[in-house]
C-alpha positions as CSV (number, residue, x, y, z in Angstrom):
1,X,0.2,8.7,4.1
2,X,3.1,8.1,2.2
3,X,3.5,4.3,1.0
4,X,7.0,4.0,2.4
5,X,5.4,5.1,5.8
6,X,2.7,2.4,5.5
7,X,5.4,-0.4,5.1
8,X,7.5,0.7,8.2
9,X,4.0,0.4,9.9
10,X,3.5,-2.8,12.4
11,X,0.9,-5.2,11.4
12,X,-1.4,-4.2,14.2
13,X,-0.8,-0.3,13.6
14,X,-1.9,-0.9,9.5
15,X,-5.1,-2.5,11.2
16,X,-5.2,0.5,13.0
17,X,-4.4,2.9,10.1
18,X,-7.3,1.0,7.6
19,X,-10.3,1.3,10.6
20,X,-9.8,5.0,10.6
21,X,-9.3,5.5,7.1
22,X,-12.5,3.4,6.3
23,X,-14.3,5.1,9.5
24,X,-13.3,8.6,7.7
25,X,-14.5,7.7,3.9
26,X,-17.5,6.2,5.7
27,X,-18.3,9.6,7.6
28,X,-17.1,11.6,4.4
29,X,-19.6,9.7,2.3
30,X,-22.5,10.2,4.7
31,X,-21.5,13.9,4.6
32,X,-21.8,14.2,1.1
33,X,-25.0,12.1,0.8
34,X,-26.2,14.7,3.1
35,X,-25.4,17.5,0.6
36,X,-23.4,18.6,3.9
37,X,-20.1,18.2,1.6
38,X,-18.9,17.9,-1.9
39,X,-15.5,15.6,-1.4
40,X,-14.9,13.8,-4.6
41,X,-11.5,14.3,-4.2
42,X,-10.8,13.5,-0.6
43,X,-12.9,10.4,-1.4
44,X,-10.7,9.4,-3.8
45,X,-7.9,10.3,-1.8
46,X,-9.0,7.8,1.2
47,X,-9.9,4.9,-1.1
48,X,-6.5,4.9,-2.7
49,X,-4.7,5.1,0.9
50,X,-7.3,2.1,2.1
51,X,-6.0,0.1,-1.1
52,X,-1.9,1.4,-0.3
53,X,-2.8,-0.3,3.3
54,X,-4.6,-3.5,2.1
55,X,-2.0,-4.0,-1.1
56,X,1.1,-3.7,1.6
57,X,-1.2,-6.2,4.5
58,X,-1.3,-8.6,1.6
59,X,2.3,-8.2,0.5
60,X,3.5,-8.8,4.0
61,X,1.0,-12.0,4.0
62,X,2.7,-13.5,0.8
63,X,6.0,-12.5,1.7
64,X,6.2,-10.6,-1.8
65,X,8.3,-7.4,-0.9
66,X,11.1,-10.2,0.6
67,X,11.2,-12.2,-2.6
68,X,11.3,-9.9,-5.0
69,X,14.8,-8.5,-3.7
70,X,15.9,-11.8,-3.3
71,X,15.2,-12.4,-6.7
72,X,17.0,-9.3,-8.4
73,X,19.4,-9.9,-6.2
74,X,20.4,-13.5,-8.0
75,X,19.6,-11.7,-11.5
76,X,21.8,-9.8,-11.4
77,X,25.3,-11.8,-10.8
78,X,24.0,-14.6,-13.1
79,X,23.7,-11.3,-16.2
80,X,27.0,-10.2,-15.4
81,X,28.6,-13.7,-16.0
82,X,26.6,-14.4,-19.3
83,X,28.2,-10.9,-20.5
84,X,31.6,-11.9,-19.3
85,X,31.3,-15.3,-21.3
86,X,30.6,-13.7,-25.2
């Protein structure tokens, strides 16, 4: 999933999303213990997505994405005046 589809994601639908991504790398693994399948890149595939999920939960916890355009956004008028002041 694509990480501008993960942050239009609900809180309780990136729950959702992270149990079956972690229910899939758990089954995937098992396979592969097995010798049933050889994976390596779909396991890397579904860690990184479990990490996009968690990184974006956390974001939304700290209120990071928010304050970070808030923050450019007062950069950049306070840069413009310095420039007009030389």
């Amino acid at each position: 999933m694509e990480l501008e589809k993960m942050r239009n994601l609900s809180d309780e639908e990136l729950v959702h999303q992270e149990k079956t991504t972690s229910e899939q790398l758990f089954r995937l693994r098992f396979q592969v213990s097995l010798g049933q399948n050889d994976g390596v890149k779909k396991l890397r595939q579904l860690r990184k997505e479990i990490a996009q999920i968690k990184t974006v939960a956390k974001e939304r916890e700290l209120g990071i994405r928010g304050a970070a355009k808030d923050t450019a956004g007062d950069a950049t008028p306070a840069a413009s005046s310095k420039k007009g002041a030389r």
